[in-house]
TIRO-2110 file (N, C-alpha, C; in Angstrom, 1 decimal):
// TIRO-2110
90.4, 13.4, 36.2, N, 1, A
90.4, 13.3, 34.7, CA, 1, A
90.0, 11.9, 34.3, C, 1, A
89.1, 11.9, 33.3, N, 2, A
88.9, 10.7, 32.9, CA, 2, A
89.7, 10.5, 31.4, C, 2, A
89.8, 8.7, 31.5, N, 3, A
90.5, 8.5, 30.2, CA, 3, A
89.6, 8.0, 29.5, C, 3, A
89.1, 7.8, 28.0, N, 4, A
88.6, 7.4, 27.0, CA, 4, A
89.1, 6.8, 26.2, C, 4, A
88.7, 5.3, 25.8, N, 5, A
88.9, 4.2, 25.4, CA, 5, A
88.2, 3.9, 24.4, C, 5, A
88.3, 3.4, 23.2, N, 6, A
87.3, 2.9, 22.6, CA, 6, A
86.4, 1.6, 23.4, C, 6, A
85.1, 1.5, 23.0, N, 7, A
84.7, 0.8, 23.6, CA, 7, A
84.9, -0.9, 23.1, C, 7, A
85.7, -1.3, 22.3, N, 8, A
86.0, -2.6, 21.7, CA, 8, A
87.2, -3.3, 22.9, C, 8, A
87.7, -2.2, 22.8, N, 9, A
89.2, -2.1, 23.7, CA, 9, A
88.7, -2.0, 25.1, C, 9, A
88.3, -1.2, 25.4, N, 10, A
87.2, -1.8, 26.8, CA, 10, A
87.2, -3.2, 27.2, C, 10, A
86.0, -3.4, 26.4, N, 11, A
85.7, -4.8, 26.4, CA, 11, A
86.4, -5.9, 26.0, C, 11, A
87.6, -6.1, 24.8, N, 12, A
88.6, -7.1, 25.2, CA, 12, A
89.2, -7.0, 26.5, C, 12, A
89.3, -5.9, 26.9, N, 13, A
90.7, -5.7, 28.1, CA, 13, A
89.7, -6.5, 29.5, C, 13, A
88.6, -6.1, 29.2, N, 14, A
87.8, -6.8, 30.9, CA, 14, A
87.5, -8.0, 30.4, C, 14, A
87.3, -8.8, 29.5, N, 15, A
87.3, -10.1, 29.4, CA, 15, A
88.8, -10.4, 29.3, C, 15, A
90.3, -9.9, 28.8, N, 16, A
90.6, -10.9, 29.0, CA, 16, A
91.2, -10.9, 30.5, C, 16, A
90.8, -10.2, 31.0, N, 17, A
91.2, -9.7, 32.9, CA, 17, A
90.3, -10.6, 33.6, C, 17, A
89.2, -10.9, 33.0, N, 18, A
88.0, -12.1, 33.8, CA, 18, A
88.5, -13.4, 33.5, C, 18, A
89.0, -13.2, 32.3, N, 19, A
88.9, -15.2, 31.8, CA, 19, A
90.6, -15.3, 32.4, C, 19, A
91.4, -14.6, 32.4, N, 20, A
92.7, -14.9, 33.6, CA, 20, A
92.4, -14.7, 34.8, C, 20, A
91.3, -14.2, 35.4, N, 21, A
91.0, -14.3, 36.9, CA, 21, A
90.2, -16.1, 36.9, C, 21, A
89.5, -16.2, 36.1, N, 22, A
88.8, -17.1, 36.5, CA, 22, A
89.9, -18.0, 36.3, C, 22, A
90.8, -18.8, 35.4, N, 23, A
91.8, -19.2, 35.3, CA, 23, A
92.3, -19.8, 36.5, C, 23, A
93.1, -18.4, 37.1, N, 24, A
93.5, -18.3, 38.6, CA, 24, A
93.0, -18.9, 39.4, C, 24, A
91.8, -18.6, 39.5, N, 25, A
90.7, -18.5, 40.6, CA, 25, A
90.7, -20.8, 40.1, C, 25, A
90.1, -20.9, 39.6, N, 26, A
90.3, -22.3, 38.7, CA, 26, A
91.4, -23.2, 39.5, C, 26, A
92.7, -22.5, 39.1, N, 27, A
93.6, -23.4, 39.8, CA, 27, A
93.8, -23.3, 41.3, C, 27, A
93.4, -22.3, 41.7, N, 28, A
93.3, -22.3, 43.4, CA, 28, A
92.5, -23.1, 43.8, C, 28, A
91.2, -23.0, 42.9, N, 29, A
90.3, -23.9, 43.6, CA, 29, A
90.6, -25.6, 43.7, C, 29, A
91.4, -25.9, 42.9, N, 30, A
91.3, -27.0, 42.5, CA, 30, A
92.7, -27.7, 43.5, C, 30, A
93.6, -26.6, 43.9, N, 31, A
94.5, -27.2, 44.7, CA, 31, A
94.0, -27.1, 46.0, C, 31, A
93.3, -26.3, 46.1, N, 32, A
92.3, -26.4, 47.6, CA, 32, A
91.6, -27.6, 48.1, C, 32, A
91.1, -28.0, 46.8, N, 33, A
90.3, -29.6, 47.0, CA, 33, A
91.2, -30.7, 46.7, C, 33, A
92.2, -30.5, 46.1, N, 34, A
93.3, -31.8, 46.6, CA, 34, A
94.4, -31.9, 47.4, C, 34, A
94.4, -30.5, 48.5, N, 35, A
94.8, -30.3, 49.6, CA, 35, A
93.4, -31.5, 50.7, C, 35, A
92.1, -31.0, 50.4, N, 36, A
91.4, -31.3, 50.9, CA, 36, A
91.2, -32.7, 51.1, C, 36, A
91.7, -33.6, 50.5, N, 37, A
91.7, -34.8, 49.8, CA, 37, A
92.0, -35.4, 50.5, C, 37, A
94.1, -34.9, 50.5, N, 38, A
95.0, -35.4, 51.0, CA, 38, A
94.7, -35.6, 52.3, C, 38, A
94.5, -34.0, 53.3, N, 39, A
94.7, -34.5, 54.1, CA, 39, A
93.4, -35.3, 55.3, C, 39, A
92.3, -35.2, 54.2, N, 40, A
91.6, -36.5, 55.0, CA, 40, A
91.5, -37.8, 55.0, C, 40, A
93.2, -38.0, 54.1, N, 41, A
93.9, -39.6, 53.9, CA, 41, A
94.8, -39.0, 55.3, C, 41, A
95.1, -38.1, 55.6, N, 42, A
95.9, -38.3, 56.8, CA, 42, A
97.4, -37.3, 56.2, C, 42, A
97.7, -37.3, 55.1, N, 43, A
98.7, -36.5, 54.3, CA, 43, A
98.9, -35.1, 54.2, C, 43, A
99.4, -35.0, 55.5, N, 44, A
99.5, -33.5, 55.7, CA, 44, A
100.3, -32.5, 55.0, C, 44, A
102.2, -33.2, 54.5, N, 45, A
103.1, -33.1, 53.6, CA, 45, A
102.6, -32.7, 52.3, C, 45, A
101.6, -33.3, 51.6, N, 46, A
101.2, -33.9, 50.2, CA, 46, A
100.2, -32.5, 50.8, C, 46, A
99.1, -32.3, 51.3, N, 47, A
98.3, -31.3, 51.3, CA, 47, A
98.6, -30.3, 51.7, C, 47, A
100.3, -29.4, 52.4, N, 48, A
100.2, -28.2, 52.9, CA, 48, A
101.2, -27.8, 51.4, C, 48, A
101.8, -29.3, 50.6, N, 49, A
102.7, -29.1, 49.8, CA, 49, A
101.5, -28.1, 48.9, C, 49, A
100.7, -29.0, 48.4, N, 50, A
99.3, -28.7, 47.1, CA, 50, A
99.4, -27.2, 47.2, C, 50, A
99.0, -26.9, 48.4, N, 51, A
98.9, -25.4, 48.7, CA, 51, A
99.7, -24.7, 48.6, C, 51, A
101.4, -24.6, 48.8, N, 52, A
102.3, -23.9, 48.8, CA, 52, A
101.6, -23.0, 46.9, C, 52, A
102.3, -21.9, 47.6, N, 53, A
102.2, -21.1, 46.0, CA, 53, A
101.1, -20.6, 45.6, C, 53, A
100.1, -20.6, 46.7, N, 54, A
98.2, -20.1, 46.5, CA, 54, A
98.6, -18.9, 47.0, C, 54, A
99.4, -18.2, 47.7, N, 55, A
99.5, -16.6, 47.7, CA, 55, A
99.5, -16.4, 47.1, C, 55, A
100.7, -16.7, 46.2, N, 56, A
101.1, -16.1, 44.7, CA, 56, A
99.9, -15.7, 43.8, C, 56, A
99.0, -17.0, 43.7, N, 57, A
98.3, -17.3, 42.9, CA, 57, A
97.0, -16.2, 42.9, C, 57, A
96.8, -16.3, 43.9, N, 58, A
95.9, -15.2, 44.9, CA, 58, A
96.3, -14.1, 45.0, C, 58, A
96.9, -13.7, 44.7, N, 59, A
98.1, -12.3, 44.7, CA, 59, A
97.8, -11.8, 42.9, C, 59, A
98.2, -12.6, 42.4, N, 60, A
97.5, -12.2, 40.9, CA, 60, A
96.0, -12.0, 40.6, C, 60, A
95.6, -13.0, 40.8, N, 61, A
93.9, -13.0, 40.9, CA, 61, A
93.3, -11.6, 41.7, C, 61, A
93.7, -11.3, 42.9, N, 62, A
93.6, -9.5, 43.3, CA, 62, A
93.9, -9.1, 42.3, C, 62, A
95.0, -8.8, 41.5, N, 63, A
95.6, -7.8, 40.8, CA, 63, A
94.7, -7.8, 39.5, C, 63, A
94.4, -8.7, 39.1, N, 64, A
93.6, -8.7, 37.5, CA, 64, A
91.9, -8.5, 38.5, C, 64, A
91.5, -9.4, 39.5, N, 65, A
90.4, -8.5, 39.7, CA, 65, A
90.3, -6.6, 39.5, C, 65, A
91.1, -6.1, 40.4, N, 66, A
91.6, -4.9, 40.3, CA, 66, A
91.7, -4.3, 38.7, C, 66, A
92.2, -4.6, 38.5, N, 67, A
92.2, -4.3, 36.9, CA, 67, A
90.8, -4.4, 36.2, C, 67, A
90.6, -5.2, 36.3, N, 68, A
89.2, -5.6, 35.3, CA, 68, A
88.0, -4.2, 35.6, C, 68, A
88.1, -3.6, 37.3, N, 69, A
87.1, -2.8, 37.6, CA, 69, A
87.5, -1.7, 37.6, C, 69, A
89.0, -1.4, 37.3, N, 70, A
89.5, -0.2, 37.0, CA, 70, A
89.2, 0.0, 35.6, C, 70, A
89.3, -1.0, 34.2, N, 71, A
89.1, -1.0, 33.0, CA, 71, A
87.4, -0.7, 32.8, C, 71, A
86.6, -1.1, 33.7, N, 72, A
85.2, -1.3, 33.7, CA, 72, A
85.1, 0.2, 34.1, C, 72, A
85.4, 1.2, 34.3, N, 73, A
85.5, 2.4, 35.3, CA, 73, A
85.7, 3.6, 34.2, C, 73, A
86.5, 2.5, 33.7, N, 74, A
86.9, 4.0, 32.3, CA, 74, A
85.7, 4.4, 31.4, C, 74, A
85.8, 5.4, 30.7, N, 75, A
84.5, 5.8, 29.9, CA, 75, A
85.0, 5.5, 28.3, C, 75, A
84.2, 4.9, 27.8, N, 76, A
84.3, 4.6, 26.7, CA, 76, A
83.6, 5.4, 25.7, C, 76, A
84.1, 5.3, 25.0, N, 77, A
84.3, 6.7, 23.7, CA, 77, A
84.3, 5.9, 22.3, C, 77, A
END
């Protein structure tokens, strides 16, 4: 069965599922490269710390990917 969506509503729902993935995606990246930082000062504490909490982070970022292609899937009406 398919569900039908207006197509306005569509397209808010996948952008705002992209612009919170990229977000995501944004701050992972960004504690990735000050992990990276750290520990080629030698700061292993400071860079495995930076990273704690990127599952999470990454855990969401699947989920709204997921979403965005599920919302992209639906037929719009």
């Amino acid at each position: 069965m398919r569900v039908q969506v207006p197509l306005d509503v569509k397209l808010d729902a996948v952008t705002a599922n992209l612009v919170a993935l990229h977000r995501l995606l944004s701050e992972a990246a960004a504690r990735s490269a000050e992990a990276c930082e750290l520990i080629q000062q030698h700061e292993c504490n400071g860079a495995v710390g930076t990273v704690l909490g990127l599952d999470e982070i990454l855990d969401s970022a699947k989920a709204l990917y997921g979403a965005a292609l599920t919302l992209h899937r639906m037929t719009a009406g």
